[in-house]
Gaussian input, Z-matrix of N, CA and C with variables (Angstrom, degrees):
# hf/3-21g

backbone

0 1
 N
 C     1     B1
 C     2     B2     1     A1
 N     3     B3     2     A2     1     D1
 C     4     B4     3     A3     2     D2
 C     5     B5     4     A4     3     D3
 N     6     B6     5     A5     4     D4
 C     7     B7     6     A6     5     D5
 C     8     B8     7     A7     6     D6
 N     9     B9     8     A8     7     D7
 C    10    B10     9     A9     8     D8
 C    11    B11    10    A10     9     D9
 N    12    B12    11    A11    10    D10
 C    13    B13    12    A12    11    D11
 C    14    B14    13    A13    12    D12
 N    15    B15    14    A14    13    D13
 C    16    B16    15    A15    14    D14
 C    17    B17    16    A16    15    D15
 N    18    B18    17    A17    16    D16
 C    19    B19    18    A18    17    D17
 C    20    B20    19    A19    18    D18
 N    21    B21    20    A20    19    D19
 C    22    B22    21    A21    20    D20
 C    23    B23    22    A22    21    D21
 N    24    B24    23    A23    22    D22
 C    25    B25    24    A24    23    D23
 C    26    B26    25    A25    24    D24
 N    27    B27    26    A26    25    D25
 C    28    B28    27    A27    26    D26
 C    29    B29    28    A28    27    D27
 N    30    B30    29    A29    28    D28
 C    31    B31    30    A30    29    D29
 C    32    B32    31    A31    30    D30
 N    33    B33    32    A32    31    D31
 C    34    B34    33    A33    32    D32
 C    35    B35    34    A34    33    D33
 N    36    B36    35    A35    34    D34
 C    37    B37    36    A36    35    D35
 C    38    B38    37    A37    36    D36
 N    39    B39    38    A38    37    D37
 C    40    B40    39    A39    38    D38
 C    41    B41    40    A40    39    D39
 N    42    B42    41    A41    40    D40
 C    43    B43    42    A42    41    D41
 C    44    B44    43    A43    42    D42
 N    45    B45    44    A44    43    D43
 C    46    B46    45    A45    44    D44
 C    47    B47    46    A46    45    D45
 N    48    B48    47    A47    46    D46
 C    49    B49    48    A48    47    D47
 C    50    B50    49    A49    48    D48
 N    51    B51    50    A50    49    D49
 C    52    B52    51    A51    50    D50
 C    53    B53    52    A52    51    D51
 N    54    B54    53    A53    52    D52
 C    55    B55    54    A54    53    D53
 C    56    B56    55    A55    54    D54
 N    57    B57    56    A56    55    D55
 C    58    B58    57    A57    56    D56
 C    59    B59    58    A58    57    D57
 N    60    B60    59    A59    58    D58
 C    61    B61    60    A60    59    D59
 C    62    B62    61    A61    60    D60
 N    63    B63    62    A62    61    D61
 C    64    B64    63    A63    62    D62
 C    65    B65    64    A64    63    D63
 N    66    B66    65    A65    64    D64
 C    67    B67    66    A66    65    D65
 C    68    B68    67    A67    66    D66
 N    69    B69    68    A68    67    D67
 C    70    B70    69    A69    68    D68
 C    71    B71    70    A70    69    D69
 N    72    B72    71    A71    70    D70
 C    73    B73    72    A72    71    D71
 C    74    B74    73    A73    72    D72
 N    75    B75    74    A74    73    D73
 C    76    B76    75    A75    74    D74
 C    77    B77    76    A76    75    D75
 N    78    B78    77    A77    76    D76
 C    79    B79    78    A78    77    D77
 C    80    B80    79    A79    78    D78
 N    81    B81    80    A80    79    D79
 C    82    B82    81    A81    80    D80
 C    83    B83    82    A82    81    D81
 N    84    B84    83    A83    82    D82
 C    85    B85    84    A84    83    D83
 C    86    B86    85    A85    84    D84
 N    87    B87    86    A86    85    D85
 C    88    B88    87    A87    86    D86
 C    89    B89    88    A88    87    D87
 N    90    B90    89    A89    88    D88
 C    91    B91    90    A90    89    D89
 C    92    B92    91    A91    90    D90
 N    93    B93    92    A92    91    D91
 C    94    B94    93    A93    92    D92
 C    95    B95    94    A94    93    D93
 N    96    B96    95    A95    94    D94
 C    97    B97    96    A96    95    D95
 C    98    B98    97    A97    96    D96
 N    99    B99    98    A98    97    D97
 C   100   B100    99    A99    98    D98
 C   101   B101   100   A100    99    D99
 N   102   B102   101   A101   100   D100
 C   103   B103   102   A102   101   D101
 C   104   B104   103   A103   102   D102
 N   105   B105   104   A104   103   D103
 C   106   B106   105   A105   104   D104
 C   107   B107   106   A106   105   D105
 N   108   B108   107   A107   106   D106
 C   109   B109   108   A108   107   D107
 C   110   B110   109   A109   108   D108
 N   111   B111   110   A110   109   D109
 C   112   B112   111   A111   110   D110
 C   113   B113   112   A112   111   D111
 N   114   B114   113   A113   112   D112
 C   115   B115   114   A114   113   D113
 C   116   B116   115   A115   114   D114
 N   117   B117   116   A116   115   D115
 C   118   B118   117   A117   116   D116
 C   119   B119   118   A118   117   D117
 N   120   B120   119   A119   118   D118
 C   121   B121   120   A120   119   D119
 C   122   B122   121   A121   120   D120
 N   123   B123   122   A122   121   D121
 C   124   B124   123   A123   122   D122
 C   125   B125   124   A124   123   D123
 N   126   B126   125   A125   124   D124
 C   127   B127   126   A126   125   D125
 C   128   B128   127   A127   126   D126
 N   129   B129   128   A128   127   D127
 C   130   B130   129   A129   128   D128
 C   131   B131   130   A130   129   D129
 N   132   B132   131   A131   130   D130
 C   133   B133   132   A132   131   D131
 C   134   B134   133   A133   132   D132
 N   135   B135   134   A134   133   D133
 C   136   B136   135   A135   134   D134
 C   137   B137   136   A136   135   D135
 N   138   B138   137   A137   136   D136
 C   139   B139   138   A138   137   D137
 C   140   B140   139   A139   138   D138
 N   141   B141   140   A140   139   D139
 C   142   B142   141   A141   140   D140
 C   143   B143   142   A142   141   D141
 N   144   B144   143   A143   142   D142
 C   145   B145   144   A144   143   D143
 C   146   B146   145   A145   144   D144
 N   147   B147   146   A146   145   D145
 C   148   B148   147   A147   146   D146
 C   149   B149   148   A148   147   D147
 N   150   B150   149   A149   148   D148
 C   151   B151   150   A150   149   D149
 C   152   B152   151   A151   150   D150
 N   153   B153   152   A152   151   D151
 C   154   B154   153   A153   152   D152
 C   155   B155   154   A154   153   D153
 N   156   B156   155   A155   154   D154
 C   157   B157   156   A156   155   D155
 C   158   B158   157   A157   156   D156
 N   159   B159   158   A158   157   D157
 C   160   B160   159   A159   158   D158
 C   161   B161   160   A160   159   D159
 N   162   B162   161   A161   160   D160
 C   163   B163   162   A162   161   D161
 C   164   B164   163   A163   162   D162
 N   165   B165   164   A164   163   D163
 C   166   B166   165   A165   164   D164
 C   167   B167   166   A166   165   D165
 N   168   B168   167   A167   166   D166
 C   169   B169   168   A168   167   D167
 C   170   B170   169   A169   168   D168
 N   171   B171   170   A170   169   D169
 C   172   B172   171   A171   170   D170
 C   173   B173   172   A172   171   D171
 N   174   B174   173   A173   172   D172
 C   175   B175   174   A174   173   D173
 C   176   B176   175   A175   174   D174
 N   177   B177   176   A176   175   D175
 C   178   B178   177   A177   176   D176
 C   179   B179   178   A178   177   D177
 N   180   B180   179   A179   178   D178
 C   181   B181   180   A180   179   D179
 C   182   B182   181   A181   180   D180
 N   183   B183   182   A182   181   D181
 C   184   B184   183   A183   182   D182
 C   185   B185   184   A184   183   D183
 N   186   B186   185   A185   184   D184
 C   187   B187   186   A186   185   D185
 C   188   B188   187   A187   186   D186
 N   189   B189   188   A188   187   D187
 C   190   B190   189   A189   188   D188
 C   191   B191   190   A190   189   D189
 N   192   B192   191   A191   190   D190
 C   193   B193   192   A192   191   D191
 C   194   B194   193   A193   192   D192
 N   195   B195   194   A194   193   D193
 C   196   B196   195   A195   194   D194
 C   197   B197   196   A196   195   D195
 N   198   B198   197   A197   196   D196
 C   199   B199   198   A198   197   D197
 C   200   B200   199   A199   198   D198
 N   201   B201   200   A200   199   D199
 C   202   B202   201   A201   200   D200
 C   203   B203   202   A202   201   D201
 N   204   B204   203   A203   202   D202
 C   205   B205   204   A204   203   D203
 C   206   B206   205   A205   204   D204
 N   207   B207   206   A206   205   D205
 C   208   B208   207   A207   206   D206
 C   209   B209   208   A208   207   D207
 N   210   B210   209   A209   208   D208
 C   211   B211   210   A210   209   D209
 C   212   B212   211   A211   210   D210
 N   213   B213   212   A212   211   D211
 C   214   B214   213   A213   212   D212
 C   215   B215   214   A214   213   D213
 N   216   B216   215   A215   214   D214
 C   217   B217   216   A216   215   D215
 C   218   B218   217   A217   216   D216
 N   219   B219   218   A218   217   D217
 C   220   B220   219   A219   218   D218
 C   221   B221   220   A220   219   D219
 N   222   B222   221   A221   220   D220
 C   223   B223   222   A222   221   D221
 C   224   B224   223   A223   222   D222
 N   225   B225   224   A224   223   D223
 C   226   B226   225   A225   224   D224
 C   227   B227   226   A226   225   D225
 N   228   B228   227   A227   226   D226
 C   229   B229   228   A228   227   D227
 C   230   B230   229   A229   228   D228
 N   231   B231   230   A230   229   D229
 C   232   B232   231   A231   230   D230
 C   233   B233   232   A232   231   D231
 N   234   B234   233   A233   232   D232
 C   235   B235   234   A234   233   D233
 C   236   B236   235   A235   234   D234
 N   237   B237   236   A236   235   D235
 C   238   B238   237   A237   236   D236
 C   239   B239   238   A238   237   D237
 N   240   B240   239   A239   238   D238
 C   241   B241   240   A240   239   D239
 C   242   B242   241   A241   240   D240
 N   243   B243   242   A242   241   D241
 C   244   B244   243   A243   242   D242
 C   245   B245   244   A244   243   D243
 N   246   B246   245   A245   244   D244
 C   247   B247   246   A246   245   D245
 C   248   B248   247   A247   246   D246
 N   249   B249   248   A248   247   D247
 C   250   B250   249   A249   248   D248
 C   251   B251   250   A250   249   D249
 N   252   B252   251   A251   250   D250
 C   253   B253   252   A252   251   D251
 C   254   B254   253   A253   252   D252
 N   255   B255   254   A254   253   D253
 C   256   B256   255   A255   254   D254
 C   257   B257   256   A256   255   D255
 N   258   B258   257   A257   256   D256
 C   259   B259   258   A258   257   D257
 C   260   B260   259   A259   258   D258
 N   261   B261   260   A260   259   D259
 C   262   B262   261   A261   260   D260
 C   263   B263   262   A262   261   D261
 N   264   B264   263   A263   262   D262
 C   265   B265   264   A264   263   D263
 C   266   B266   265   A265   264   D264
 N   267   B267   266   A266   265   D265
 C   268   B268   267   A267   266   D266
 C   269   B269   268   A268   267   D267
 N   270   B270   269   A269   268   D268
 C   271   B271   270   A270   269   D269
 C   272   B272   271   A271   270   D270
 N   273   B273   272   A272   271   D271
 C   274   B274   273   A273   272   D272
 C   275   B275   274   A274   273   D273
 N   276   B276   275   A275   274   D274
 C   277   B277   276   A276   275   D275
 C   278   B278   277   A277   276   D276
 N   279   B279   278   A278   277   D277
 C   280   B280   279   A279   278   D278
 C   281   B281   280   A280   279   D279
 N   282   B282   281   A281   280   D280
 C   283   B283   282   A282   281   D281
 C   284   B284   283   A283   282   D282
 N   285   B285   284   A284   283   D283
 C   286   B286   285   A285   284   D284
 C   287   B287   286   A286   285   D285
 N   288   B288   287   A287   286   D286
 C   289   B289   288   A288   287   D287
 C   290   B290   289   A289   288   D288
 N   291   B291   290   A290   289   D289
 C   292   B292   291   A291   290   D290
 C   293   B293   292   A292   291   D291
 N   294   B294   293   A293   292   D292
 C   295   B295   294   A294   293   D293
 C   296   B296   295   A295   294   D294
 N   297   B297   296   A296   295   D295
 C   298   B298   297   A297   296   D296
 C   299   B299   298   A298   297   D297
 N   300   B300   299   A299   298   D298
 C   301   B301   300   A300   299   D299
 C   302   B302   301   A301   300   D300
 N   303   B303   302   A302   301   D301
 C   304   B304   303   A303   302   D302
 C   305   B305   304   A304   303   D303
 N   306   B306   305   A305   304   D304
 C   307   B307   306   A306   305   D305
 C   308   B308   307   A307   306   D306
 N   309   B309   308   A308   307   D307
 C   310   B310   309   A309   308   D308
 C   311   B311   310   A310   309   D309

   B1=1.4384
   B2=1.5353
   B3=1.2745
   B4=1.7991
   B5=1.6647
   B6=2.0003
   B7=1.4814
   B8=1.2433
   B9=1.0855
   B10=1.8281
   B11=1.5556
   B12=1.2864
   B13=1.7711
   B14=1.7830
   B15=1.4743
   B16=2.0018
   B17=1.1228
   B18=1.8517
   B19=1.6069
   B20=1.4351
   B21=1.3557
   B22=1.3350
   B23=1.4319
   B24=1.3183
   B25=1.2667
   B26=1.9568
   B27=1.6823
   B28=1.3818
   B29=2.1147
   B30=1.5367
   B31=0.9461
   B32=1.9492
   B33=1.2699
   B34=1.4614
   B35=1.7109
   B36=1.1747
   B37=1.0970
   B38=1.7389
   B39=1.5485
   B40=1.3315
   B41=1.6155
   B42=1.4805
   B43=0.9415
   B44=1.8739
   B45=1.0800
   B46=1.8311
   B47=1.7558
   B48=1.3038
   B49=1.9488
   B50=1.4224
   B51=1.8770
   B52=1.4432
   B53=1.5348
   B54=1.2739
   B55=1.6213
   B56=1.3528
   B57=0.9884
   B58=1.9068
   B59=1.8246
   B60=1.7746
   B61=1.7167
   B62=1.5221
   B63=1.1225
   B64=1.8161
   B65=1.4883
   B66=1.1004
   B67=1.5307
   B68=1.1817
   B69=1.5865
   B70=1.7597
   B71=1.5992
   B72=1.7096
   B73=1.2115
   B74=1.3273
   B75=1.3807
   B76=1.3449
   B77=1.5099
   B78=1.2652
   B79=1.2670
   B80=1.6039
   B81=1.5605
   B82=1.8580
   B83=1.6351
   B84=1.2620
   B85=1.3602
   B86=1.5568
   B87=1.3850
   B88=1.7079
   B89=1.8489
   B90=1.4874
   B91=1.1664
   B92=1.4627
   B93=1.5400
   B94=1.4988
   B95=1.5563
   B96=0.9441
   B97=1.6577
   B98=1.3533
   B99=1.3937
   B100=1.4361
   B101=1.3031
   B102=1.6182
   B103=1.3238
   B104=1.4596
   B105=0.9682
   B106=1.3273
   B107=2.0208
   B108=1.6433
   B109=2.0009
   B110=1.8111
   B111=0.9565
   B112=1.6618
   B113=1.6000
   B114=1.0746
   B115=1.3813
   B116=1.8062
   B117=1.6313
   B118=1.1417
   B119=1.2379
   B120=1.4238
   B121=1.9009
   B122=1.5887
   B123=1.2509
   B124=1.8003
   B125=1.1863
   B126=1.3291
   B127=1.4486
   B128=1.4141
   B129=1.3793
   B130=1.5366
   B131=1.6991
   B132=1.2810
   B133=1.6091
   B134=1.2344
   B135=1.8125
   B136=1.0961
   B137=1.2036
   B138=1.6388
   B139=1.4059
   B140=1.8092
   B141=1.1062
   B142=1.6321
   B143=1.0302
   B144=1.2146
   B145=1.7384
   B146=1.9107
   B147=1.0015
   B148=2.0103
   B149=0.9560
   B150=1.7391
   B151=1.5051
   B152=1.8599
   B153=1.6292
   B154=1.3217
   B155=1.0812
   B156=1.3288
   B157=1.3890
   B158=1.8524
   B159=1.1284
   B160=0.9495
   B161=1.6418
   B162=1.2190
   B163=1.2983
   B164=2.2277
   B165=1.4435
   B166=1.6030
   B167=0.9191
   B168=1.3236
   B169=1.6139
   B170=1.3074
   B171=1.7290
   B172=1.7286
   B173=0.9348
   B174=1.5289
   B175=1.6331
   B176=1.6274
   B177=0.9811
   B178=1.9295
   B179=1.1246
   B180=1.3450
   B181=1.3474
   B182=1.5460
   B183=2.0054
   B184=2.1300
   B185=1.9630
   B186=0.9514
   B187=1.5236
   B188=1.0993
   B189=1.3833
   B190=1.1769
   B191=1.7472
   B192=1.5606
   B193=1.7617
   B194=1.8131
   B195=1.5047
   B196=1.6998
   B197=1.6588
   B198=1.1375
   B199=1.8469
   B200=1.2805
   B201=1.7820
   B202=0.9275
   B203=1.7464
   B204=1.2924
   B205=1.6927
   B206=1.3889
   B207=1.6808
   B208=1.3175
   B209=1.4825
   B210=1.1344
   B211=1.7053
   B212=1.9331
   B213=1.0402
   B214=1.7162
   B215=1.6013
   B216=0.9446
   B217=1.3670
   B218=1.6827
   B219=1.5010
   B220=1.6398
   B221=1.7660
   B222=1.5861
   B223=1.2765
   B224=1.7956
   B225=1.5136
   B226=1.3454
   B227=1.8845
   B228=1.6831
   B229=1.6553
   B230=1.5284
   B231=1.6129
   B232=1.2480
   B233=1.0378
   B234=1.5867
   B235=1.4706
   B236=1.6103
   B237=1.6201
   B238=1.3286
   B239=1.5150
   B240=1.4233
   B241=1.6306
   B242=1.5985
   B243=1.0620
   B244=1.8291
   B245=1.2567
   B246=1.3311
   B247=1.5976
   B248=1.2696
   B249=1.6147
   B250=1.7214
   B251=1.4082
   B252=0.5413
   B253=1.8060
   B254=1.5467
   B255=1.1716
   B256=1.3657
   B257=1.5918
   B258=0.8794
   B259=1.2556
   B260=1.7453
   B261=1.6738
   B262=1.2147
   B263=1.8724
   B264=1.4056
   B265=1.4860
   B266=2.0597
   B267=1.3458
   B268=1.7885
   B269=1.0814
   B270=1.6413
   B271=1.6769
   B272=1.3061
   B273=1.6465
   B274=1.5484
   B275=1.6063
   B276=1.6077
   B277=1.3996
   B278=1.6567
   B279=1.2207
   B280=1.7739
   B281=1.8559
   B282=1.4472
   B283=1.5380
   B284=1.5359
   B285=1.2987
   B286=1.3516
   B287=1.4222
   B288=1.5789
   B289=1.5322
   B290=1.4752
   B291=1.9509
   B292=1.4597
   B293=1.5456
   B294=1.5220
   B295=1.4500
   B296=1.4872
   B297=1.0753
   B298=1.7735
   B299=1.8863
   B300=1.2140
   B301=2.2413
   B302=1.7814
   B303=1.2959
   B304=1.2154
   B305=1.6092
   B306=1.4140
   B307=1.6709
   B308=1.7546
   B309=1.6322
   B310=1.6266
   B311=1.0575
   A1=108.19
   A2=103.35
   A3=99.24
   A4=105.76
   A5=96.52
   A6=95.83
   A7=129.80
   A8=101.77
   A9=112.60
   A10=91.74
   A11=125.12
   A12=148.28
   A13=85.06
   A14=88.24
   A15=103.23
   A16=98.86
   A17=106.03
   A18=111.61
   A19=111.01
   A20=133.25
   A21=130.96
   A22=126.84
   A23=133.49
   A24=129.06
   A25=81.79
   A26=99.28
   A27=98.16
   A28=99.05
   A29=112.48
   A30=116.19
   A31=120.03
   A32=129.75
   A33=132.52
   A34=91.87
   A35=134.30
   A36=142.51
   A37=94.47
   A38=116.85
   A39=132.68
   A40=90.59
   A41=114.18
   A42=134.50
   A43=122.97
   A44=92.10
   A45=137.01
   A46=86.60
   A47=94.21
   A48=104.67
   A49=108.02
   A50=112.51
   A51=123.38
   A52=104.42
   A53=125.09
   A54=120.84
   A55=113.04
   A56=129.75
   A57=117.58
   A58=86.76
   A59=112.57
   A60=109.81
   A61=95.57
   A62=133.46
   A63=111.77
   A64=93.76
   A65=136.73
   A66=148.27
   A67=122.93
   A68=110.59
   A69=109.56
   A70=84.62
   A71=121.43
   A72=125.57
   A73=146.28
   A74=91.67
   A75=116.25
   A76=120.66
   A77=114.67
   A78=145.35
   A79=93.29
   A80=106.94
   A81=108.11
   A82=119.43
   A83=116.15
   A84=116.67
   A85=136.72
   A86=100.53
   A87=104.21
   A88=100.33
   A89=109.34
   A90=121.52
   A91=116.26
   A92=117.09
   A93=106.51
   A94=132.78
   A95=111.47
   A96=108.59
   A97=113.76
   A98=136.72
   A99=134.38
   A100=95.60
   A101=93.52
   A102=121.80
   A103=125.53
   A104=149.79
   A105=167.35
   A106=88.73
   A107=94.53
   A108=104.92
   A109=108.39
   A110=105.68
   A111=98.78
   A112=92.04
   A113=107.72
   A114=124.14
   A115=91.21
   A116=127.42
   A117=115.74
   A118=128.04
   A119=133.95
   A120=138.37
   A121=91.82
   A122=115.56
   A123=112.09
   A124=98.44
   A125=168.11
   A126=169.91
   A127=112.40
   A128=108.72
   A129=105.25
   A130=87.53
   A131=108.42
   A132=110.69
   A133=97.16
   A134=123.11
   A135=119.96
   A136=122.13
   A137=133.85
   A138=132.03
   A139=102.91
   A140=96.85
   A141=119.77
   A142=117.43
   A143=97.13
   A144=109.33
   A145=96.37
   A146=116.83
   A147=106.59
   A148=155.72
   A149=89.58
   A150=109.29
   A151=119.18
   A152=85.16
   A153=109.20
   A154=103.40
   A155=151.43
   A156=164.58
   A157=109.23
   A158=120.00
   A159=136.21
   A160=121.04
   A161=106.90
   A162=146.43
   A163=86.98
   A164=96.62
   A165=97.36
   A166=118.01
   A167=137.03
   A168=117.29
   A169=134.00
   A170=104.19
   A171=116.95
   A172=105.68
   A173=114.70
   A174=129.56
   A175=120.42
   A176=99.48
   A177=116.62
   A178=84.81
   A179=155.43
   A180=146.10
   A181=126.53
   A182=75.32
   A183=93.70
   A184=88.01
   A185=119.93
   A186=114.89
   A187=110.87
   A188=127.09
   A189=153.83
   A190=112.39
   A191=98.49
   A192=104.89
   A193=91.32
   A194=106.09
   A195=90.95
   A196=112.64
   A197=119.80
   A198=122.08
   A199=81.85
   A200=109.49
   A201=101.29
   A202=138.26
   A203=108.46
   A204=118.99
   A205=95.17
   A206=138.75
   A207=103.09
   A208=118.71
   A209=108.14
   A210=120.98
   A211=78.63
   A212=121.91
   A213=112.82
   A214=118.85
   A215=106.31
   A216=119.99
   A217=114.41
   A218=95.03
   A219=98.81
   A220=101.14
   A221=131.31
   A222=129.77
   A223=94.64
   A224=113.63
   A225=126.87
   A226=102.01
   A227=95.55
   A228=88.66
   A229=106.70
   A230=127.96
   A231=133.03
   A232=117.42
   A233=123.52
   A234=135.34
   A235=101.90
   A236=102.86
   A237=128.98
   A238=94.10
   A239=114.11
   A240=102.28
   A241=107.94
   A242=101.54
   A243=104.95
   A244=134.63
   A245=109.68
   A246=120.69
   A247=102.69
   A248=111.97
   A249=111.49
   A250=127.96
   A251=166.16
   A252=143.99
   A253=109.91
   A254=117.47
   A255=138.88
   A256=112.40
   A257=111.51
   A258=125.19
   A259=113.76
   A260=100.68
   A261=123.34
   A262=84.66
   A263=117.34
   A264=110.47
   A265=106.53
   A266=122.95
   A267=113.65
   A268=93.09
   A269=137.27
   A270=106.09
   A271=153.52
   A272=83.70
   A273=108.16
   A274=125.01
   A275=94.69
   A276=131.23
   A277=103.42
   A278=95.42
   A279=107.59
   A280=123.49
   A281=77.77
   A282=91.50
   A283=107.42
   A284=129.59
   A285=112.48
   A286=101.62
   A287=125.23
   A288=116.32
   A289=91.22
   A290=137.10
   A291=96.90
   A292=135.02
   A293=130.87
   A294=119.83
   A295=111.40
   A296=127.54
   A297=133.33
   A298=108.82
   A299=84.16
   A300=80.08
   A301=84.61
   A302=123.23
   A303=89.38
   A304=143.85
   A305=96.95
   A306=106.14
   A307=100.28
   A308=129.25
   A309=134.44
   A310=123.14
   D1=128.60
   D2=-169.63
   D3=-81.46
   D4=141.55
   D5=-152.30
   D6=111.27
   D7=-59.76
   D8=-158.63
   D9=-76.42
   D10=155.96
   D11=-165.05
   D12=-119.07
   D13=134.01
   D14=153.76
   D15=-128.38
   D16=150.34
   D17=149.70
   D18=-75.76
   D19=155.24
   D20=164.75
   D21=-118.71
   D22=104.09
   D23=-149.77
   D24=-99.86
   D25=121.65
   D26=-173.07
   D27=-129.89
   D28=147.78
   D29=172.65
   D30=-132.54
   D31=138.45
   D32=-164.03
   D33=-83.02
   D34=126.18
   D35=-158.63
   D36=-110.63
   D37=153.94
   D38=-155.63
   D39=-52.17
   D40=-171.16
   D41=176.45
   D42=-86.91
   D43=-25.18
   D44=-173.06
   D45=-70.19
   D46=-84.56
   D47=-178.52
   D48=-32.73
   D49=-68.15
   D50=-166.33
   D51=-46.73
   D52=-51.54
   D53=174.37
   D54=-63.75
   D55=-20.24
   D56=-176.58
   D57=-80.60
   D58=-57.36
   D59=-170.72
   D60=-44.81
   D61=-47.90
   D62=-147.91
   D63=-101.58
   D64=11.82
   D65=148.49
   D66=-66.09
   D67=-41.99
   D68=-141.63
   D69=-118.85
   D70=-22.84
   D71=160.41
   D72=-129.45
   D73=38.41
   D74=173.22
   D75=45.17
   D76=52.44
   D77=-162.45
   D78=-89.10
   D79=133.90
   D80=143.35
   D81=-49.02
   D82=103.22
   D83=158.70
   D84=-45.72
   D85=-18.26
   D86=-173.01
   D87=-120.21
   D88=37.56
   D89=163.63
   D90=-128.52
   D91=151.29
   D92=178.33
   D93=-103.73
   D94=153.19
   D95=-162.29
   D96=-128.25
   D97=142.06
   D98=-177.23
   D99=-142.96
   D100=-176.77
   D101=-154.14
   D102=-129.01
   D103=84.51
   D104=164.52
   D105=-9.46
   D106=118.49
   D107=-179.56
   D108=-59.34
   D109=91.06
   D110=173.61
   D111=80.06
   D112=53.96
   D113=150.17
   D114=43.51
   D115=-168.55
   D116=-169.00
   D117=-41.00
   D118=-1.08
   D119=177.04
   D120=-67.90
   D121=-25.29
   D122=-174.93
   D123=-80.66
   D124=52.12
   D125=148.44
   D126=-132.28
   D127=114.96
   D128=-168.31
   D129=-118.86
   D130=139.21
   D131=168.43
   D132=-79.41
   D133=156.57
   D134=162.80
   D135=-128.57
   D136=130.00
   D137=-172.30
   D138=-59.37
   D139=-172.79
   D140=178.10
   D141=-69.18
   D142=-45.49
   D143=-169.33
   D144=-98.44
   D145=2.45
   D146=140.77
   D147=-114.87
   D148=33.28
   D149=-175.21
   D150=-80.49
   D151=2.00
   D152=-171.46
   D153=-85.27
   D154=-46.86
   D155=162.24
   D156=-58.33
   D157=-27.13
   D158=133.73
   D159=-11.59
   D160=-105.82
   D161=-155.34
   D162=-59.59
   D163=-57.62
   D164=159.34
   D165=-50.09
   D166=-79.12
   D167=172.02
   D168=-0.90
   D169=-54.01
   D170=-159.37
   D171=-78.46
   D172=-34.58
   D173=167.73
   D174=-40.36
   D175=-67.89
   D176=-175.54
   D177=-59.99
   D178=-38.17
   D179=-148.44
   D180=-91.80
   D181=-36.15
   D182=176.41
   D183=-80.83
   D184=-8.13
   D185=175.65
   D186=-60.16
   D187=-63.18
   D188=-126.05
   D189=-109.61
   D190=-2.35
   D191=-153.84
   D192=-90.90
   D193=-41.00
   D194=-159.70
   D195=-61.24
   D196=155.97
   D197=168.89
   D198=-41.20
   D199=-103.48
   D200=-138.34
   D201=-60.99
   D202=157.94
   D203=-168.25
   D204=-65.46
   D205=-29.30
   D206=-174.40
   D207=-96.73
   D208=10.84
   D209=-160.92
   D210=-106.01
   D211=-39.93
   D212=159.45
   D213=-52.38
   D214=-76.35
   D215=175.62
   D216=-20.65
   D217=-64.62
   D218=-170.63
   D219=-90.22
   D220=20.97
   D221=166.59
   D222=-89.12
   D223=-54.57
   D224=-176.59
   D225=-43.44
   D226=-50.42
   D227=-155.98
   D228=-62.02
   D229=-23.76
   D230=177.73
   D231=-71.85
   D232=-19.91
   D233=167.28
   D234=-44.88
   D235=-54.46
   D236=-138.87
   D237=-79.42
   D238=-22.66
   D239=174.83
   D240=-109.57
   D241=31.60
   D242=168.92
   D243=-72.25
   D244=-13.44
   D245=169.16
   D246=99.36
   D247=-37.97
   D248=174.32
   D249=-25.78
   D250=102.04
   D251=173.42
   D252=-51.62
   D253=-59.38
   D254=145.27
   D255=-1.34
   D256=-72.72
   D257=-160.75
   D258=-82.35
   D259=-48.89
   D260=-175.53
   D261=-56.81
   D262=-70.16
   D263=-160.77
   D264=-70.07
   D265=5.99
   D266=160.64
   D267=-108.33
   D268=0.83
   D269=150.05
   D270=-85.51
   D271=-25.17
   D272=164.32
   D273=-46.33
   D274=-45.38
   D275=-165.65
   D276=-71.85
   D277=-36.78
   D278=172.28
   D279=-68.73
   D280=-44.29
   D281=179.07
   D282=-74.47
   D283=-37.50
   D284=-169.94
   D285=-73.90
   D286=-38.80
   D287=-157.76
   D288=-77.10
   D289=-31.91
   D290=164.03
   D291=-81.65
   D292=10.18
   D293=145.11
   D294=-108.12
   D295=37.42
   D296=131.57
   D297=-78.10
   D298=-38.42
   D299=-176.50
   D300=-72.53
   D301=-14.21
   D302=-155.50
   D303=106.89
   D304=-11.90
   D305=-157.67
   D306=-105.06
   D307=25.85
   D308=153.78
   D309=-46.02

């Protein structure tokens, strides 16, 4: 629907799969391809008013993207002084489960 925002819950499928897809549809091989979670249940439309939850999402996420753990760490801790509440409490939450794995 033109306009309208989805979330997309997406996953990189085995190696096994990726060769039958760029086989069976003549796909570029040296490009990557995913997969919609439970096939269309992974596409969530999103109203207007959740573009706000949204926009959080992308956040925790650009947190979370570099290798290294301390270039995470100190993306999270800036989360953590954002004023959000929101945000401040999925960074915390971020930060402890990566020095619970261990990885400080």
């Amino acid at each position: 629907m033109p306009g309208q925002r989805y979330l997309l819950f997406l996953f990189a499928p085995d190696q096994k799969i990726l060769n039958r897809w760029t086989a069976t549809y003549e796909l570029d091989p040296n490009r990557p391809y995913f997969r919609g979670e439970q096939l269309s249940r992974g596409i969530v439309p999103l109203k207007s008013t959740e573009l706000d939850v949204l926009q959080k999402i992308t956040y925790l996420c650009e947190a979370m993207r570099p290798a290294e753990v301390a270039k995470k760490l100190a993306a999270l801790k800036q989360l953590e002084k954002s004023g959000d509440p929101v945000l401040k409490k999925e960074a915390r939450e971020a930060e402890e489960s990566l020095r619970m794995a261990g990885v400080n």
